[in-house]
N, CA and C atoms as a LAMMPS dump frame, in Angstrom:
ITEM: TIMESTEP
0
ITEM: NUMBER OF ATOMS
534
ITEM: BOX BOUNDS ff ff ff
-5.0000000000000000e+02 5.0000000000000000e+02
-5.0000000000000000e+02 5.0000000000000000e+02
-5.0000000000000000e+02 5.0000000000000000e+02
ITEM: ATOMS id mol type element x y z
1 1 1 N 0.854 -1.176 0
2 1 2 C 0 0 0
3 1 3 C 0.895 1.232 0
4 2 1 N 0.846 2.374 -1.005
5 2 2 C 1.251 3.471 -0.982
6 2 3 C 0.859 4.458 0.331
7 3 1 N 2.211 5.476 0.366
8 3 2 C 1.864 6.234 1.746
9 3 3 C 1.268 7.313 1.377
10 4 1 N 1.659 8.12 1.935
11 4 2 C 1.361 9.743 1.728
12 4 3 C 2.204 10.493 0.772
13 5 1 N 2.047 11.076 -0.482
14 5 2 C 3.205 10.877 -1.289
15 5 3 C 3.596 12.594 -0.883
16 6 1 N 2.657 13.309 -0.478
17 6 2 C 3.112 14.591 0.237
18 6 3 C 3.756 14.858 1.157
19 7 1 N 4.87 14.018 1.7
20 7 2 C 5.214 13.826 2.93
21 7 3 C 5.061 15.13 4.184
22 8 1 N 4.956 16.19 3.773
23 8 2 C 5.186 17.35 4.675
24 8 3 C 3.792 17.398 5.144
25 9 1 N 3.035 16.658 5.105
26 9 2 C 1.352 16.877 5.378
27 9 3 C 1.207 15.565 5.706
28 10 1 N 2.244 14.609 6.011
29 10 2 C 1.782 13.995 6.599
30 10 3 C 1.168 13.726 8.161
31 11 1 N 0.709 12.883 8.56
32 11 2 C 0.146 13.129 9.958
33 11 3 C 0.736 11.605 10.317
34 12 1 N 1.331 11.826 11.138
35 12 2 C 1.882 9.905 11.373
36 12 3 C 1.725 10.086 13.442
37 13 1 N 1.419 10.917 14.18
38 13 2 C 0.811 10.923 15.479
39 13 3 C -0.437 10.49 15.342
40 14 1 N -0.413 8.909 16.393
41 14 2 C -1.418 8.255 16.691
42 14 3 C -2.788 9.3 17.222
43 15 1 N -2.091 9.664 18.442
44 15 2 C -2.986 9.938 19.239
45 15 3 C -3.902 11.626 18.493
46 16 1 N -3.392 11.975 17.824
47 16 2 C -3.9 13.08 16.871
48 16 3 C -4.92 12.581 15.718
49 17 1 N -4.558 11.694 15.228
50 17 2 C -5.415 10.429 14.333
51 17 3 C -6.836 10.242 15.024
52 18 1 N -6.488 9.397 16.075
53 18 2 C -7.771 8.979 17.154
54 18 3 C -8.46 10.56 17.738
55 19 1 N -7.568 11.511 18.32
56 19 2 C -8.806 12.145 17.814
57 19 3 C -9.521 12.777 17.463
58 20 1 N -8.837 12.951 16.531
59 20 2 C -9.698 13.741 14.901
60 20 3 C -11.012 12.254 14.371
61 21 1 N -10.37 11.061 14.743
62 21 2 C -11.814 10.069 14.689
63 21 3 C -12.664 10.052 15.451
64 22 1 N -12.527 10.416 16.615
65 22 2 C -13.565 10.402 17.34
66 22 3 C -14.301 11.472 17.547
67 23 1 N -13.796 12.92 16.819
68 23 2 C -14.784 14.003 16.791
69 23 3 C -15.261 14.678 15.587
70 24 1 N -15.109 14.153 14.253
71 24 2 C -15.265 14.076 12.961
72 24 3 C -16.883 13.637 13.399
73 25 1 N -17.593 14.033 12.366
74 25 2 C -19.386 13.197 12.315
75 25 3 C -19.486 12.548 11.14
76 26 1 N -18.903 13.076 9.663
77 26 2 C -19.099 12.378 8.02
78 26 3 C -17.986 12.031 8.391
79 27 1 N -18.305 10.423 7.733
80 27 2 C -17.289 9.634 6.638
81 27 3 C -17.821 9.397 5.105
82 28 1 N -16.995 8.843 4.485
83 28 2 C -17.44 8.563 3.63
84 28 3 C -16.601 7.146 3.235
85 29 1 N -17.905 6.227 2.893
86 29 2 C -17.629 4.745 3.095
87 29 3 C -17.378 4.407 1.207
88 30 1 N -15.79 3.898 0.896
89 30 2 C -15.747 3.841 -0.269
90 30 3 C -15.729 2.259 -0.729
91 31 1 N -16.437 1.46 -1.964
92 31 2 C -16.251 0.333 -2.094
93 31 3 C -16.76 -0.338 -3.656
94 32 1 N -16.535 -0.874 -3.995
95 32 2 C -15.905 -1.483 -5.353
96 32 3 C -17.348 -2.029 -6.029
97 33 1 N -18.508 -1.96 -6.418
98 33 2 C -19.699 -2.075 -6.852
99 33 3 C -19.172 -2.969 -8.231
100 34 1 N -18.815 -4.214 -8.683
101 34 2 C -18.754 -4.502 -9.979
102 34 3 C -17.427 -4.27 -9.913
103 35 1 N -17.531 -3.554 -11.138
104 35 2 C -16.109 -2.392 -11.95
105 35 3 C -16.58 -1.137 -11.473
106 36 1 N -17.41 -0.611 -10.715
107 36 2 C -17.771 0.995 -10.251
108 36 3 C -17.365 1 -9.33
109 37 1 N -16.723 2.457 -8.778
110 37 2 C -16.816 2.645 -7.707
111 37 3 C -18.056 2.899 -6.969
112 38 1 N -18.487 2.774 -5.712
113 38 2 C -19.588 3.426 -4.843
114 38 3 C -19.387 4.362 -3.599
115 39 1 N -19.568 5.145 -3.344
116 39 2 C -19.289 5.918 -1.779
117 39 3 C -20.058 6.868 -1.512
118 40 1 N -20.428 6.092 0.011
119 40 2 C -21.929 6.843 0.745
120 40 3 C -20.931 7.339 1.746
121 41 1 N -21.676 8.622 1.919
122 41 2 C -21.673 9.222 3.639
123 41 3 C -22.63 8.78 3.996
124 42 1 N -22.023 8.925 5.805
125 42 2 C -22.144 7.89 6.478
126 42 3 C -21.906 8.532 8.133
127 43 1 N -22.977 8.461 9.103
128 43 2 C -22.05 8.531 10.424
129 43 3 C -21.439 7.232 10.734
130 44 1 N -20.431 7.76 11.891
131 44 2 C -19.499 6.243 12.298
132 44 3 C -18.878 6.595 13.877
133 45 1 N -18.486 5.611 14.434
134 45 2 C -17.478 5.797 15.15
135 45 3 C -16.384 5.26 15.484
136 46 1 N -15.691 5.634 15.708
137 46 2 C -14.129 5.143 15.866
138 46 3 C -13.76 4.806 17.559
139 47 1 N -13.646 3.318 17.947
140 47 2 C -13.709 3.121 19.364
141 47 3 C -12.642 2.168 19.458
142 48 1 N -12.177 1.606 20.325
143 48 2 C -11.003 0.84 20.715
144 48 3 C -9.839 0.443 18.958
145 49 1 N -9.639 1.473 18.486
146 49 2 C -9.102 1.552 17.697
147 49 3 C -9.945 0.846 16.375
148 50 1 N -11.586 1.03 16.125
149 50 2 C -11.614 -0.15 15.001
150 50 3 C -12.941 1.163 14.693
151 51 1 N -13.332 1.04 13.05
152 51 2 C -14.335 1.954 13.109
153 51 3 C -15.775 1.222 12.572
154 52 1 N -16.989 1.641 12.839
155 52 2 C -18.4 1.089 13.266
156 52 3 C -19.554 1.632 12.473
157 53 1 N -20.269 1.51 11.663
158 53 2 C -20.978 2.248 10.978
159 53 3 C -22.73 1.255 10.797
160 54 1 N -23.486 1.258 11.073
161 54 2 C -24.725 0.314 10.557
162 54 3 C -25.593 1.394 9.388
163 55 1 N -26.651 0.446 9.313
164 55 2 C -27.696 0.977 8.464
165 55 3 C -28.723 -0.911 7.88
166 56 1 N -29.789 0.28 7.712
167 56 2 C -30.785 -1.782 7.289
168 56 3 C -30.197 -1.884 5.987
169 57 1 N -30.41 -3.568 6.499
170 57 2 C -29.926 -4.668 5.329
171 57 3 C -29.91 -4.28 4.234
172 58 1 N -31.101 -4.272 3.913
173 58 2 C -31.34 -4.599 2.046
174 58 3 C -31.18 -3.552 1.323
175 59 1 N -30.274 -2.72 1.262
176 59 2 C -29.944 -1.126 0.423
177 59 3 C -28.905 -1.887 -0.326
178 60 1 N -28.453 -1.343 -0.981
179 60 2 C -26.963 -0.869 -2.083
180 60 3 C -25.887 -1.429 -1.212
181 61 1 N -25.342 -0.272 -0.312
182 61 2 C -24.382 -0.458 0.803
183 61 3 C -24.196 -1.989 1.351
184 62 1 N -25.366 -2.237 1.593
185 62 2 C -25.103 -3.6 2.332
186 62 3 C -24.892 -4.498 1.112
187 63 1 N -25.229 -4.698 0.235
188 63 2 C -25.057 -5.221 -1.113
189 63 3 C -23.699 -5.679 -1.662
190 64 1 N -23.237 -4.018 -1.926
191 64 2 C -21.967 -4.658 -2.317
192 64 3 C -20.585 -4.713 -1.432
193 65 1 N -20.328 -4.363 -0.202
194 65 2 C -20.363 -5.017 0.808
195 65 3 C -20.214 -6.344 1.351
196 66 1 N -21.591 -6.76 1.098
197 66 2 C -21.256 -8.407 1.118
198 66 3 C -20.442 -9.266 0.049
199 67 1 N -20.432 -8.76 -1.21
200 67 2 C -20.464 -8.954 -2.132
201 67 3 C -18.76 -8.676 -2.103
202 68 1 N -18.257 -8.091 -1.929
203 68 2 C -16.543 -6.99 -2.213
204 68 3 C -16.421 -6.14 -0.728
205 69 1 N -16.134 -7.093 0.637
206 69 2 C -15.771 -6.526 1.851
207 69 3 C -14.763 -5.358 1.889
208 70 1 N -14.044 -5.63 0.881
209 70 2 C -12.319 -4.265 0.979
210 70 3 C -12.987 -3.098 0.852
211 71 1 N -12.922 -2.262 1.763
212 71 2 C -13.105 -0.605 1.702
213 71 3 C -11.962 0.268 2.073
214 72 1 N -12.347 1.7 1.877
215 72 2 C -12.168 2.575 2.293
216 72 3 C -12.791 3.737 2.815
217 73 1 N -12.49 3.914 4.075
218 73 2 C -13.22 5.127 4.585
219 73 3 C -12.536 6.002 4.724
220 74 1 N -12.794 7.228 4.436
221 74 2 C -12.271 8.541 4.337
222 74 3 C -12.755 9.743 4.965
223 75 1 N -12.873 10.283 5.953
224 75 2 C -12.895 11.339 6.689
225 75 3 C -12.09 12.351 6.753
226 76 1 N -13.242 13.836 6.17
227 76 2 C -11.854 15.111 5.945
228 76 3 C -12.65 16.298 6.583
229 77 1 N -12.234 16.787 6.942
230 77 2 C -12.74 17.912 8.014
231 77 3 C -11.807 19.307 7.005
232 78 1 N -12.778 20.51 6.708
233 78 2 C -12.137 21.478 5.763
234 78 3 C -12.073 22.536 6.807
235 79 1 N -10.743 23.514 7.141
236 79 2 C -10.772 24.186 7.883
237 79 3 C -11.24 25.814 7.885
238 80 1 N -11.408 25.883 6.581
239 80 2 C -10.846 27.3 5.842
240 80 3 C -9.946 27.258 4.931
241 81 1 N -10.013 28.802 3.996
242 81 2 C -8.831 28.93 2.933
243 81 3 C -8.041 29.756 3.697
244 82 1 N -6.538 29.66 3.338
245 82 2 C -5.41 29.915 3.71
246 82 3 C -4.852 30.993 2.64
247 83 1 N -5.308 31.821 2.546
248 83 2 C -4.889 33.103 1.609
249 83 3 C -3.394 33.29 1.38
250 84 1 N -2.932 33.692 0.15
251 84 2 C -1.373 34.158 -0.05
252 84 3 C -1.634 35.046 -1.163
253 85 1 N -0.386 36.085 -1.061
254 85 2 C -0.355 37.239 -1.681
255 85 3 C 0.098 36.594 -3.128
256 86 1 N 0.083 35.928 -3.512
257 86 2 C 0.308 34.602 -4.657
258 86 3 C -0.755 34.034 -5.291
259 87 1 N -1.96 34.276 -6.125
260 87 2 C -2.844 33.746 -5.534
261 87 3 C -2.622 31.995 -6.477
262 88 1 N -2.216 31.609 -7.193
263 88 2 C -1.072 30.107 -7.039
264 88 3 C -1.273 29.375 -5.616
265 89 1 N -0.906 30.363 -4.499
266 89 2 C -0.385 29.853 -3.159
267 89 3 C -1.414 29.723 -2.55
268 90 1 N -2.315 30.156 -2.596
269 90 2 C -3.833 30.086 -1.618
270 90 3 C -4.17 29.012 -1.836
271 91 1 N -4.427 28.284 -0.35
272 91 2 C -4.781 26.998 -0.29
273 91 3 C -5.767 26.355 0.56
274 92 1 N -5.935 25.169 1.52
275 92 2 C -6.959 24.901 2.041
276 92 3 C -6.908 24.469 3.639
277 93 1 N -7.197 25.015 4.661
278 93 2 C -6.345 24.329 5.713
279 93 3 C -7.772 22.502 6.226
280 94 1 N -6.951 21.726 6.57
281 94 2 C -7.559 20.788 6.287
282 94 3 C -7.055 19.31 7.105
283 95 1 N -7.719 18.31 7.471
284 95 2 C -7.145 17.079 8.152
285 95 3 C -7.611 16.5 7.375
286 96 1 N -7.189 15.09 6.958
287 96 2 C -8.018 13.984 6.438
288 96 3 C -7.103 12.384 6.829
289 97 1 N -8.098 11.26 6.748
290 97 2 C -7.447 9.763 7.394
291 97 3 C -8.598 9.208 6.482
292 98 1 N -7.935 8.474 6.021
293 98 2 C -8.145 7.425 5.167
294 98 3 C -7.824 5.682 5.857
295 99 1 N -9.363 4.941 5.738
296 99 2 C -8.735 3.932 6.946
297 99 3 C -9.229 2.798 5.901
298 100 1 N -7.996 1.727 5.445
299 100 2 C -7.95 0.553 4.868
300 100 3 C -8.338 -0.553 5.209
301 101 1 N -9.579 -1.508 5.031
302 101 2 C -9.556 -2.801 5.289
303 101 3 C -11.008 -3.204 5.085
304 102 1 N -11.351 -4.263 5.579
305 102 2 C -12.435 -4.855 5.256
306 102 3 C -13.858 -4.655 6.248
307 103 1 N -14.995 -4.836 5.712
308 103 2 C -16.121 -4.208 6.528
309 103 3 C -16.832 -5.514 6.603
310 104 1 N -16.73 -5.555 7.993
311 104 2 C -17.133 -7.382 8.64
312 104 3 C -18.74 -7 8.95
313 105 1 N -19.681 -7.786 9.101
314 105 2 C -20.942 -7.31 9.704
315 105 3 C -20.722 -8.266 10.993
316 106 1 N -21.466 -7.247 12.476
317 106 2 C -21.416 -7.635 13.623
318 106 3 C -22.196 -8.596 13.749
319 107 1 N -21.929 -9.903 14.633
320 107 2 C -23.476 -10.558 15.381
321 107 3 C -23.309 -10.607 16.567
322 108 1 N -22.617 -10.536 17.233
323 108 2 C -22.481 -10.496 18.509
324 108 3 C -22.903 -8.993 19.066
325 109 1 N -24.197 -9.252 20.134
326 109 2 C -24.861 -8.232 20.527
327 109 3 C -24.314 -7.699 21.444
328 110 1 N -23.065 -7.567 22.51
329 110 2 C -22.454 -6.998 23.439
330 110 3 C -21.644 -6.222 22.427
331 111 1 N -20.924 -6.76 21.273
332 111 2 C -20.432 -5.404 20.175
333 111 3 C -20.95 -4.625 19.623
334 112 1 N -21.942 -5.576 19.221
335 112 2 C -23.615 -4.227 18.593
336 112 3 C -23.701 -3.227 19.712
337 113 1 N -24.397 -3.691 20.661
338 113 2 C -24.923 -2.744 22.136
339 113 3 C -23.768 -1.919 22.118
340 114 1 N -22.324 -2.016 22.192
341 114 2 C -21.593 -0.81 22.737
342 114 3 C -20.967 -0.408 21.422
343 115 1 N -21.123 -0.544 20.051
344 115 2 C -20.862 0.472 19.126
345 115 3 C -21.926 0.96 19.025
346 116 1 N -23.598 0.548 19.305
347 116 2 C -24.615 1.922 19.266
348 116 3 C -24.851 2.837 20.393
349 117 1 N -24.166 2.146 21.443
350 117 2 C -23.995 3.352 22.539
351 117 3 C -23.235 4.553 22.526
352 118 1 N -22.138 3.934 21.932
353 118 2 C -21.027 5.417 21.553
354 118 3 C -21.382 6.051 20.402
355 119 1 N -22.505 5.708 19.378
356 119 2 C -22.619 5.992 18.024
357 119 3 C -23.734 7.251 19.115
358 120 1 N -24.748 6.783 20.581
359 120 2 C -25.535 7.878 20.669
360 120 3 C -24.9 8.734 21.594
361 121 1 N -23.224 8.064 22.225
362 121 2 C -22.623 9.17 23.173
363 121 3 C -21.977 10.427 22.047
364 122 1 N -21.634 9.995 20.784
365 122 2 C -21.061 10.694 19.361
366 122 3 C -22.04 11.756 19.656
367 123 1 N -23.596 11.074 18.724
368 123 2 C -24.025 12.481 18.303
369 123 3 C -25.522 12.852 18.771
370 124 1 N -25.684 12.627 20.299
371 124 2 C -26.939 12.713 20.886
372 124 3 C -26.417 12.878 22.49
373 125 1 N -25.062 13.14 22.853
374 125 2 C -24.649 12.947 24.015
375 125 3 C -25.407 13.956 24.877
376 126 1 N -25.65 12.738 26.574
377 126 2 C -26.445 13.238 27.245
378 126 3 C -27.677 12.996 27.016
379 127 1 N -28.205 12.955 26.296
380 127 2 C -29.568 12.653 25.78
381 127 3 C -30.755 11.816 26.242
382 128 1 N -29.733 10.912 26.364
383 128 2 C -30.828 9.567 27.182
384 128 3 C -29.964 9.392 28.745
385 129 1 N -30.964 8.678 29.01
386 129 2 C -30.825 9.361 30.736
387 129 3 C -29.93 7.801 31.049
388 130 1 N -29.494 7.09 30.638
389 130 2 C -29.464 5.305 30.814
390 130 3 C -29.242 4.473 29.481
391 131 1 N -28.388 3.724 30.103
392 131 2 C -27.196 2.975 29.397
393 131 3 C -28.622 1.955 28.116
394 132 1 N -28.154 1.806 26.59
395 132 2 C -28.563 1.244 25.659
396 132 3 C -28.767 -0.201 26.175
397 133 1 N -29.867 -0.874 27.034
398 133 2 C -29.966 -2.018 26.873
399 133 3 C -30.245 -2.785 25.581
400 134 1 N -29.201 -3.963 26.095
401 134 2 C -29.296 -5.241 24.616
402 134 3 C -30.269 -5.729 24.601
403 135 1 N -31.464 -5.849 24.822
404 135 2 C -33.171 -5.934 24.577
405 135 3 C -32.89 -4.793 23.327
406 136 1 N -33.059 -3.554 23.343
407 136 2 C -33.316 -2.89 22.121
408 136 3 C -32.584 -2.765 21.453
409 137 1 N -31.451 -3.391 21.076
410 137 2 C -30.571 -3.656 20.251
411 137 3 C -30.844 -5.054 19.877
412 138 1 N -30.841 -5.715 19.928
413 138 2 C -31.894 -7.071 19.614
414 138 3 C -33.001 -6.747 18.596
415 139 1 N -33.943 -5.435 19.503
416 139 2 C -35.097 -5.236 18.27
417 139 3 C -34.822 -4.712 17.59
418 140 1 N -34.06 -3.883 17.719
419 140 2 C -33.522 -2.625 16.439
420 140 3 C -32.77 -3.32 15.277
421 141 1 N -32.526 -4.386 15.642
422 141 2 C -31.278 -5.325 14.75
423 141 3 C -32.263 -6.094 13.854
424 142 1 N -33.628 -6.092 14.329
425 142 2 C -34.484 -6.99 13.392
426 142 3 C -35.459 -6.494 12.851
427 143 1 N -35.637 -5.337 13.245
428 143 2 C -37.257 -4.831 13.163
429 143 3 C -37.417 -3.099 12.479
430 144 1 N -36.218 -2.179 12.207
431 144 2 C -36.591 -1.22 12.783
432 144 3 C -36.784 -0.516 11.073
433 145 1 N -37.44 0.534 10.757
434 145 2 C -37.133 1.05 9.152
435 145 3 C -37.73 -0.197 7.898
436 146 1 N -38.459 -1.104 8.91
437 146 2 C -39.383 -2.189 8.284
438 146 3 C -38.557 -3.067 7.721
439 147 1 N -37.097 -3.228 8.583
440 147 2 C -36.499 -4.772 8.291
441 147 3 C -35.151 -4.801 9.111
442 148 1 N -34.218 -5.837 9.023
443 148 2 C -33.382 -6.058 9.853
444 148 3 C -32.142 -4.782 9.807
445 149 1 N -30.86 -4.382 10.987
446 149 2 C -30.544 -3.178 10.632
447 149 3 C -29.159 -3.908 11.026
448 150 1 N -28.236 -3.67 10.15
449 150 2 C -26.701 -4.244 9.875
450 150 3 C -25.552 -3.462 10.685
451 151 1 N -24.822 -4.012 11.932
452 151 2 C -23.658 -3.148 12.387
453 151 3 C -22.562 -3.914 11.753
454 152 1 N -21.761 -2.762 11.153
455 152 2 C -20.451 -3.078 10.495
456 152 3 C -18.895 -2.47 10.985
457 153 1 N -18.139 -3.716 11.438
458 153 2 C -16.656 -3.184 12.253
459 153 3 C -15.862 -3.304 10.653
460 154 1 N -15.051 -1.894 10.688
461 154 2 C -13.733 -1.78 9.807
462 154 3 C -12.643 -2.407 10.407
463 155 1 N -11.911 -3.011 11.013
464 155 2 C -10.703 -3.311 11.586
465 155 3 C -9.503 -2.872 10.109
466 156 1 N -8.776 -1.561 10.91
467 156 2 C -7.942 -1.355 9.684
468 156 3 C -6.717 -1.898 9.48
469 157 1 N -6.113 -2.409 8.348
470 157 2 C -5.426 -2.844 7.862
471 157 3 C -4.162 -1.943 7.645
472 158 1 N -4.949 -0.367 6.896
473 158 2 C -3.553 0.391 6.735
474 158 3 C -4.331 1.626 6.973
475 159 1 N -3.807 3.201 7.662
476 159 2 C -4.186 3.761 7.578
477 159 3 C -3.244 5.218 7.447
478 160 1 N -4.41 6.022 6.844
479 160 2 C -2.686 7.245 6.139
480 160 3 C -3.71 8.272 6.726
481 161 1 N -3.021 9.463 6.858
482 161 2 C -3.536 11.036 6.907
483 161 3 C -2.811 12.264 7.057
484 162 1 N -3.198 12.97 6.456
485 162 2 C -2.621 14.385 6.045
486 162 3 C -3.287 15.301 6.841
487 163 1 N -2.649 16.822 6.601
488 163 2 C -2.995 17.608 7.201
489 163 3 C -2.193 19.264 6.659
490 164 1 N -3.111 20.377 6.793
491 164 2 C -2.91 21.379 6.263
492 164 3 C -2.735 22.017 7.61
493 165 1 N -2.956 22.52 8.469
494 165 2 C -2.741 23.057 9.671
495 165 3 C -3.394 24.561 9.215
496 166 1 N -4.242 25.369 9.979
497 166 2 C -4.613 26.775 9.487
498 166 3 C -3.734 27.603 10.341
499 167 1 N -3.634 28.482 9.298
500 167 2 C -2.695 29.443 9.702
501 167 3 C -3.254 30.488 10.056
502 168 1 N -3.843 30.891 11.221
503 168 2 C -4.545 31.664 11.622
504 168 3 C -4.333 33.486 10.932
505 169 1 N -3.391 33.889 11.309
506 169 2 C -2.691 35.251 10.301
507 169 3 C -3.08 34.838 8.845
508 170 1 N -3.125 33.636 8.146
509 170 2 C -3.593 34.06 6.649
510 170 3 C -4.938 33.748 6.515
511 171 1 N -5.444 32.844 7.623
512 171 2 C -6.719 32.406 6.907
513 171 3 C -8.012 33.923 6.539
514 172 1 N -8.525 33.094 5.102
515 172 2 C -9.744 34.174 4.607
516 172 3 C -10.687 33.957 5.594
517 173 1 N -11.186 35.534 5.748
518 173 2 C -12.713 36.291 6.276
519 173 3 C -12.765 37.027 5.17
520 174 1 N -14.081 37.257 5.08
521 174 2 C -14.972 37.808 3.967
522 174 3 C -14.719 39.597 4.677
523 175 1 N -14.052 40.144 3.295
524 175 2 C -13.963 41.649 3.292
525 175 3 C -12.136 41.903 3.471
526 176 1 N -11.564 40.641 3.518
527 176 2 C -10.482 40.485 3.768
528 176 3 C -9.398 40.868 2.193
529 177 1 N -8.619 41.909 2.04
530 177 2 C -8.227 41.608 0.827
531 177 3 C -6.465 42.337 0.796
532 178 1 N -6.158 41.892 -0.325
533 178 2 C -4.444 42.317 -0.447
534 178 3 C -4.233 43.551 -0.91
């Protein structure tokens, strides 16, 4: 697998990786349809180092998927433009991780139950007063959107990411000019 061929943007700190994953909300889930490519956004989360995404069965996604497990997920967070008196040089300030490997579907309901718990500590935190019992993860897994609902672990294989850093002194505001 190729690296980062920009090396000066690269991002090779773990703990900066993890967490820019764990406070990112879009991914975007990439995967091999045939000879097409396909790629949905997607919420996800990123927890004991592996990343988690569901949705019901019978769509597209789950399709080819089963069909061609190798993905890629890609998460990029845009910071702002980075202005230069060049305008050549004006650029984008920016993070992005790209995470390699295959998209397993869960059955084991103690992994289900605590990747949809952190999926509602992600983006509903606080919300519910009490911990996701595995009773409704059970039903939700069979029943919910009028059919069964699929949790999927990435365990990555390879993972790369870059980074633009904003430069606060150049970045554009509107009315801003040379």
């Amino acid at each position: 697998m190729d690296g980062v061929r920009y090396k000066m943007r690269e991002v090779l700190d773990k703990s900066k990786i993890e967490t820019f994953l764990q406070q990112a909300r879009i991914g975007h889930l990439g995967m091999v349809d045939g000879h097409l490519p396909y790629v949905v956004p997607l919420n996800f989360v990123w927890t004991n180092g592996k990343l988690y995404f569901h949705g019901a069965t019978g769509g597209r996604r789950n399709q080819v998927v089963d069909a061609n497990p190798e993905v890629c997920f890609t998460v990029c967070e845009e910071y702002g433009t980075i202005t230069d008196p060049v305008p050549a040089k004006t650029d984008t300030a920016y993070m992005s991780v790209m995470i390699f490997g295959k998209a397993e579907p869960i059955v084991d309901l103690d992994e289900a139950t605590h990747m949809l718990q952190e999926m509602m500590n992600k983006y509903v935190p606080g919300y519910y007063n009490r911990p996701l019992p595995k009773q409704h993860v059970e039903k939700y897994r069979s029943a919910v959107f009028g059919g069964p609902v699929q949790v999927y672990r990435i365990d990555p294989q390879h993972i790369t990411a870059k980074e633009n850093p904003i430069e606060e002194e150049k970045m554009f505001n509107p009315g801003k000019t040379v």
